[in-house]
C-alpha positions in Angstrom: -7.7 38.8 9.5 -6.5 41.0 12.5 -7.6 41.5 15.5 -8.4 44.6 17.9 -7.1 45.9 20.8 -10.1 44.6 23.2 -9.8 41.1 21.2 -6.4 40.5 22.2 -6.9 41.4 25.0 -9.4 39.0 25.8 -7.1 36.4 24.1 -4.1 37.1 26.4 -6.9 37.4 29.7 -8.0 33.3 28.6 -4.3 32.5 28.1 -3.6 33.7 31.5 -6.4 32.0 33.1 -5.0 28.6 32.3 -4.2 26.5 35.5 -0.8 25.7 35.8 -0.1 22.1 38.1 2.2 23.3 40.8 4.5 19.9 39.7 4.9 21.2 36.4 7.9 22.8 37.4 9.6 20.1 39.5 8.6 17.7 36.6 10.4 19.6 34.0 13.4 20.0 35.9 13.5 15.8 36.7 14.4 15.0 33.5 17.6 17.2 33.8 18.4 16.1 37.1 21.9 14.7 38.4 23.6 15.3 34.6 26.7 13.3 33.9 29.9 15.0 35.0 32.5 15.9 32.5 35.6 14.8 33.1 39.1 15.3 31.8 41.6 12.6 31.4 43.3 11.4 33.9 41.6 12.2 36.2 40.5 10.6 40.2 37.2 10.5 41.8 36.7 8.9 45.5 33.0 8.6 45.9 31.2 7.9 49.1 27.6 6.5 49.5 25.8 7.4 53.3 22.8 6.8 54.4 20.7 9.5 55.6 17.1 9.1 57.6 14.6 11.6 57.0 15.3 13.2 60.5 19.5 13.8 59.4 18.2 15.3 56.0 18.8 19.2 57.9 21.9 18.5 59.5 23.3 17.2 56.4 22.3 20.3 54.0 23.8 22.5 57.0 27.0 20.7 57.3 27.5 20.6 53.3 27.0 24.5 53.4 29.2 24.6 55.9 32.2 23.1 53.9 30.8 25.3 51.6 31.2 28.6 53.0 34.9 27.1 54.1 35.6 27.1 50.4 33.9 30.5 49.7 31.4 28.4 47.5 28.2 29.3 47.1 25.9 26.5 48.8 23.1 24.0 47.1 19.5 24.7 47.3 17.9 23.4 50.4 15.5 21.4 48.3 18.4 20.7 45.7 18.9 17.2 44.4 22.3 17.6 42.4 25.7 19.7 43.7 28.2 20.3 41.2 30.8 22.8 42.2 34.5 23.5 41.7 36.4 24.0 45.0 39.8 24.8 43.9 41.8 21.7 43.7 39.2 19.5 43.3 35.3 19.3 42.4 32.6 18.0 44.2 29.5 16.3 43.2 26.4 15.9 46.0 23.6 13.9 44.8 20.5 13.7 47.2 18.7 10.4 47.0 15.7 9.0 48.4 17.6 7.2 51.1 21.2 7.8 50.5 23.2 10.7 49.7 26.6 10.0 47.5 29.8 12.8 48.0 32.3 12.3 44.6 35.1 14.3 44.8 36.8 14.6 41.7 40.9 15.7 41.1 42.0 15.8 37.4 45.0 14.3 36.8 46.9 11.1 38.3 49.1 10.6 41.0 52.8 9.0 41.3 50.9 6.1 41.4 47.3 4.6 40.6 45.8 5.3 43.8 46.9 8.3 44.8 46.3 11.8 44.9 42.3 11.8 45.4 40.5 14.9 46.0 39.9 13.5 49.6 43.4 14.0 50.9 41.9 18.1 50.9 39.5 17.6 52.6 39.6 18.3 56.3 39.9 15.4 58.6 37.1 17.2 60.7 35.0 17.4 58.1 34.5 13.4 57.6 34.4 13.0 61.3 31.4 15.2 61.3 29.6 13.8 58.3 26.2 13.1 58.8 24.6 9.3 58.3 26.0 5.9 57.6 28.9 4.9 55.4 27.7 2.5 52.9 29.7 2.6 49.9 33.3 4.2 49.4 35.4 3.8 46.1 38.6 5.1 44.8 38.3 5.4 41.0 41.2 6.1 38.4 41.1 7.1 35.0 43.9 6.9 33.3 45.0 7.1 29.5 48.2 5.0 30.2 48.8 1.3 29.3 48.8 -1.1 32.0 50.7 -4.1 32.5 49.5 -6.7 34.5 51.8 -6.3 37.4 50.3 -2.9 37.6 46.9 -3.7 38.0 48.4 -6.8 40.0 49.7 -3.9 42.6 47.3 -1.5 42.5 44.7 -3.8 43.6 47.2 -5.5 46.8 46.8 -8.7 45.2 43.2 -9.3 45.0 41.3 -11.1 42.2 40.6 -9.0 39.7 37.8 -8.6 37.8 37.3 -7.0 34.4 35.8 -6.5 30.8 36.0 -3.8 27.8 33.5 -2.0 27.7 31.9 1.2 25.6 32.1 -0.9 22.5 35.3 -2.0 23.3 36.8 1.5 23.4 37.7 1.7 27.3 38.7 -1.1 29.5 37.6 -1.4 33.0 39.1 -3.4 36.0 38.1 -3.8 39.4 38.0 -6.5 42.5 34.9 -5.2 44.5 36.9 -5.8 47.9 37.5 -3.5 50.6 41.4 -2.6 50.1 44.0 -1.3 52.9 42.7 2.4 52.9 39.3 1.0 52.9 38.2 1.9 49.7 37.5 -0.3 47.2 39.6 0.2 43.6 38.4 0.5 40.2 40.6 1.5 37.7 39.2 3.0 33.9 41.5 2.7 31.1 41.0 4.9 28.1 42.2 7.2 25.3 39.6 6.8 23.0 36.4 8.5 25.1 35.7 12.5 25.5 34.7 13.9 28.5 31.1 13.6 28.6 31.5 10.0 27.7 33.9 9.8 30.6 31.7 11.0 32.9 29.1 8.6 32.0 30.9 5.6 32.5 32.4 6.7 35.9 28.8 7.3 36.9 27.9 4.0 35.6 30.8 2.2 37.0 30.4 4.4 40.7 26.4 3.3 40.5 26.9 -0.2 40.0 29.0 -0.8 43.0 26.7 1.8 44.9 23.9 -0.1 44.2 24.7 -3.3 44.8 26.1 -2.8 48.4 22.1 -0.6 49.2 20.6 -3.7 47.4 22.3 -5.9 49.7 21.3 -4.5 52.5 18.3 -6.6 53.5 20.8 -10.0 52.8 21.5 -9.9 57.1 17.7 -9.0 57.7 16.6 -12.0 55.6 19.5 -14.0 57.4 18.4 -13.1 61.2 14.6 -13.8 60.4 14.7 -16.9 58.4 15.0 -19.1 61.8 11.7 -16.7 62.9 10.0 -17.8 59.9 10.9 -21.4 60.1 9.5 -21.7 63.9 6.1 -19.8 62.8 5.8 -22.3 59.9 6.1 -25.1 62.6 3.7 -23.6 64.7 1.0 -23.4 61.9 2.0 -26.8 60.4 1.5 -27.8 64.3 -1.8 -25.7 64.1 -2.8 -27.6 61.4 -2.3 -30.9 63.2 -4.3 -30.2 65.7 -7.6 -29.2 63.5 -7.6 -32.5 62.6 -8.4 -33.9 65.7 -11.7 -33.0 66.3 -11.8 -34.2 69.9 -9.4 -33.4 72.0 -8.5 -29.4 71.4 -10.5 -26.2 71.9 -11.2 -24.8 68.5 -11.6 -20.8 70.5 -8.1 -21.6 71.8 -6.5 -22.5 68.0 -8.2 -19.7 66.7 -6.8 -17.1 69.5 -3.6 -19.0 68.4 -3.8 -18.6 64.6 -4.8 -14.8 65.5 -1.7 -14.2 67.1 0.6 -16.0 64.2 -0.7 -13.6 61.8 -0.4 -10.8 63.6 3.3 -11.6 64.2 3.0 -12.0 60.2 1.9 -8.9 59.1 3.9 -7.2 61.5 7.3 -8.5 59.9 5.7 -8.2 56.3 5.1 -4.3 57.9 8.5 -4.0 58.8 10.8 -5.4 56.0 8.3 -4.3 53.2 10.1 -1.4 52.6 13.6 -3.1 52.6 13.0 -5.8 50.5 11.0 -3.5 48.0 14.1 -1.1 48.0 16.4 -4.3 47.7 14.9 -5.6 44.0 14.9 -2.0 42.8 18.4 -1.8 43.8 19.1 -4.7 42.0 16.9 -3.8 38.6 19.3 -0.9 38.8 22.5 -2.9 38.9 21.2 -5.4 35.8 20.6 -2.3 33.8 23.7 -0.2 34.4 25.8 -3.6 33.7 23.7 -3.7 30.3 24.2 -0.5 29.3 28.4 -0.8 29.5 28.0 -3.7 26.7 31.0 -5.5 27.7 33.5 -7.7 25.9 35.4 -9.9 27.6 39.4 -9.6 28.5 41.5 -12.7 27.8 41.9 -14.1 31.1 39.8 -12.4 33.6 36.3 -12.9 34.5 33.5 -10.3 32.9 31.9 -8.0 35.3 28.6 -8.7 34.8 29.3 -12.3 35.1 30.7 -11.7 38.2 28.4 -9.4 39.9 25.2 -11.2 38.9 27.1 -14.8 39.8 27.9 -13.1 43.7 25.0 -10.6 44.0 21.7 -13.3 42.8 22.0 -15.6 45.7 21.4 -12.6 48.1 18.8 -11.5 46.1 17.2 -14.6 45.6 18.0 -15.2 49.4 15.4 -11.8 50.6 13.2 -12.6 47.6 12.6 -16.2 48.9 12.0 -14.8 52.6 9.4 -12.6 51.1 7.6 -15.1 49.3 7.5 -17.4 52.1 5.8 -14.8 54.5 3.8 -14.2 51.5 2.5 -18.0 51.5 2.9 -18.1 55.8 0.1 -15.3 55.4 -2.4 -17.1 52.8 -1.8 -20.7 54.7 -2.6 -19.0 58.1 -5.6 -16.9 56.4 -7.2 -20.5 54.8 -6.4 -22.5 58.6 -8.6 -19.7 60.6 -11.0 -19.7 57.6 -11.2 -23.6 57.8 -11.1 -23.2 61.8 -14.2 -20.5 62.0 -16.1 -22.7 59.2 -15.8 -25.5 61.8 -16.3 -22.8 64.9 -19.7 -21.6 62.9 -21.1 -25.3 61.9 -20.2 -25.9 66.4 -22.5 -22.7 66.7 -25.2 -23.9 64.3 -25.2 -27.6 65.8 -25.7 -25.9 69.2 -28.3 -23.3 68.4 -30.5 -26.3 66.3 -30.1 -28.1 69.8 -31.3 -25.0 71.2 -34.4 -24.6 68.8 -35.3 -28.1 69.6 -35.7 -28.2 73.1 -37.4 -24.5 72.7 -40.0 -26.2 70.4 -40.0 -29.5 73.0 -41.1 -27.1 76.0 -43.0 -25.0 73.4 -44.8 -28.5 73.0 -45.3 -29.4 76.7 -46.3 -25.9 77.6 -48.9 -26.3 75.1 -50.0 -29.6 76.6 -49.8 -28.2 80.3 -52.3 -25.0 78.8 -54.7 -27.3 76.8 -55.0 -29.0 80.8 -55.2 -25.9 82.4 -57.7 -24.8 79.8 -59.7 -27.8 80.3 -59.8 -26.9 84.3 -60.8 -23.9 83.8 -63.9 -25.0 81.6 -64.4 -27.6 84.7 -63.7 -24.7 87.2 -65.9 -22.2 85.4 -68.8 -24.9 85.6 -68.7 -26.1 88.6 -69.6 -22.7 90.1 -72.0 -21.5 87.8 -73.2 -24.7 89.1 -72.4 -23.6 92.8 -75.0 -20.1 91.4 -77.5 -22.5 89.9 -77.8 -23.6 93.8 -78.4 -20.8 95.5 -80.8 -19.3 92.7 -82.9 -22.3 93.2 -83.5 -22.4 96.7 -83.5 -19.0 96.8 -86.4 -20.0 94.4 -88.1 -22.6 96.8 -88.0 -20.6 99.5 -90.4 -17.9 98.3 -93.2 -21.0 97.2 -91.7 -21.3 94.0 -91.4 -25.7 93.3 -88.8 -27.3 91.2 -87.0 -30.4 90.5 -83.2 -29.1 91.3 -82.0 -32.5 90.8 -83.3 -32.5 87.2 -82.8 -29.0 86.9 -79.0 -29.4 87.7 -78.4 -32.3 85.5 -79.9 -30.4 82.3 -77.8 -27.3 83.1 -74.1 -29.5 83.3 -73.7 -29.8 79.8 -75.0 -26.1 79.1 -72.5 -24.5 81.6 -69.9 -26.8 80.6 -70.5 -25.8 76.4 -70.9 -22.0 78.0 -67.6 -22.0 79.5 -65.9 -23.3 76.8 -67.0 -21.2 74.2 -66.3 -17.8 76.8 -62.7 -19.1 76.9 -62.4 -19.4 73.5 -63.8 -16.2 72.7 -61.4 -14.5 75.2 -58.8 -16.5 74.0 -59.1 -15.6 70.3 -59.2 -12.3 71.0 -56.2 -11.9 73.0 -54.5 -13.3 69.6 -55.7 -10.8 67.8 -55.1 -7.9 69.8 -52.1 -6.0 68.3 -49.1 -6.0 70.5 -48.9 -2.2 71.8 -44.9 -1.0 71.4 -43.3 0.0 75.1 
């Protein structure tokens, strides 16, 4: 069945006029970010880990393009998240992360000796003096396709324990001591003839990540350290707290709660400021546990596994800023119960006092009842006594023009009629002021 020329083009009009999500793009490009390099063998990498704040993020691109332009290389992207260029003797790779930025400069081929001849030693002095952010990380790497004797690797890492494992299903063999050495660098040396290049590449990038992340993921061990004395004194202050809400005598309950206010504000506000940290801290360390599961080690007669070793050293740290969390975590639901307890107890105070307050209400409701039940009895008295006081003057003004009467009996009869008079006008005046409707203001 085909189609005509004002059908199509209705077809291509609906096509077009499909909305497209502005992420769409950035989203498709993620999964092909920061590739594995490809690396010959031998070859050197030194690979450097700084921190960079949101506020360096600008200076950093423009001093990267800088050494760029120094190079004749065309710069990144300003919104680039990967660098991989060739600069003559060397190549560098710039990865932007959310925190950190890493530099790895990588020169094929080995020097006279294991560590030496790294891309670095081209690199301008003035350049690193000028590099924007916070060291974290720096490692000298070294691939090699030669066997190694044990003095070797005994040399090459000054003496220090080392630490190592096959790795790649036994194909490559990787040895390291994760100490800061005399050029302050730490060493790791790769030992392969079996892998290509892309394979390579992937476990240098493994290797580099694993030592980059576990320094970033440590980073919150001295944080935890300096507050954990904090935290213990707050803790004493609430346990203190808690003391005194069970006296019920001799403490101001508004004065504990103004207390227990001010504990969790000092609460939240380190929960506020180490949140971020501490999160960062167990992703950094979910990292490290994976790329140390993806190398599938074997072990090396004689020295101690990687993974063995990183997870033995790097847990207690971990478990160290996971355990301050937690316990701010409880500090916060034990302070929010105390001032719950505390304004339970403040509230029952409150209702005690306003019952107190409805009672002697109703006991002066009662007595001014009384005192206008009496004052409405005088007035009944009152409002006799001088119709009685009229009665008088009507009858003599009723003797005086001829007219005889017996006032005396006269008086006596009318008592109880003036009296049963008044009372039922104050009633009536009464009742009706109840059922007036109250007029609004």
């Amino acid at each position: 069945m085909s189609l005509n020329s004002e059908e199509v083009c209705e077809t291509r009009f609906e096509q077009r006029s499909i909305p497209v999500s502005p992420l769409r793009q950035q989203i498709s490009l993620e999964l092909h970010n920061r590739p594995s390099p490809k690396v010959g063998i031998p070859t050197c990498v030194s690979h450097l880990a700084i921190r960079v704040n949101l506020e360096q993020r600008q200076r950093e691109y423009q001093h990267l393009s800088a050494f760029c332009h120094r190079y004749s290389v065309n710069p990144p992207c300003i919104d680039a998240g990967c660098f991989f260029q060739d600069f003559g003797g060397f190549e560098l790779r710039w990865e932007r992360h959310l925190e950190f930025s890493t530099y790895s400069f990588i020169r094929k081929g080995q020097g006279k000796q294991l560590f030496d001849g790294y891309g670095t030693q081209r690199v301008p002095q003035d350049w690193f003096d000028e590099l924007v952010g916070e060291l974290i990380c720096a490692i000298n790497l070294t691939f090699t396709k030669d066997e190694l004797s044990e003095r070797e690797i005994y040399q090459a890492f000054e003496g220090q324990q080392v630490i190592g494992s096959l790795v790649a299903d036994g194909r490559a063999r990787v040895y390291s001591s994760f100490r800061l050495h005399s050029d302050g660098f730490s060493r790791t040396i790769i030992q392969s003839e079996k892998l290509n290049s892309y394979q390579a590449g992937r476990l240098i990038q493994r290797t580099l990540e694993i030592e980059t992340y576990q320094m970033l993921a440590l980073l919150s061990l001295p944080i935890a350290r300096e507050l954990s004395p904090k935290v213990s004194q707050m803790e004493s202050e609430l346990v203190a707290l808690n003391q005194q809400m069970a006296n019920l005598s001799q403490h101001d309950d508004s004065e504990m709660l103004d207390k227990l206010s001010n504990l969790a504000g000092q609460t939240e506000q380190l929960i506020a400021d180490i949140s971020y940290r501490f999160s960062a801290t167990n992703a950094y360390y979910a990292l490290v546990c994976a790329r140390l599961e993806q190398l599938k080690e074997q072990d090396i007669t004689g020295v101690e596994r990687i993974n063995e070793f990183v997870t033995r050293r790097l847990n207690p740290g971990i478990r160290t800023c996971q355990a301050l969390t937690q316990r701010l975590e409880d500090l916060t639901r034990r302070i929010a119960r105390a001032s719950s307890l505390l304004r339970t107890r403040v509230d029952l105070s409150i209702e005690q006092q306003n019952q107190q307050l409805l009672h002697a209400i109703n006991q002066r409701g009662k007595i001014q009842l009384r005192l206008q039940q009496m004052v409405e009895g005088v007035s009944v008295a009152a409002m006799a006594y001088y119709l009685m006081g009229l009665l008088e003057y009507i009858l003599n003004a009723l003797n005086a023009n001829g007219y005889q009467f017996n006032k005396l009996m006269l008086k006596g009869v009318a008592v109880p009629v003036f009296l049963f008079f008044a009372w039922w006008l104050l009633r009536f005046a009464m009742g009706y002021i109840r059922k007036e409707p109250e007029r609004p203001l």
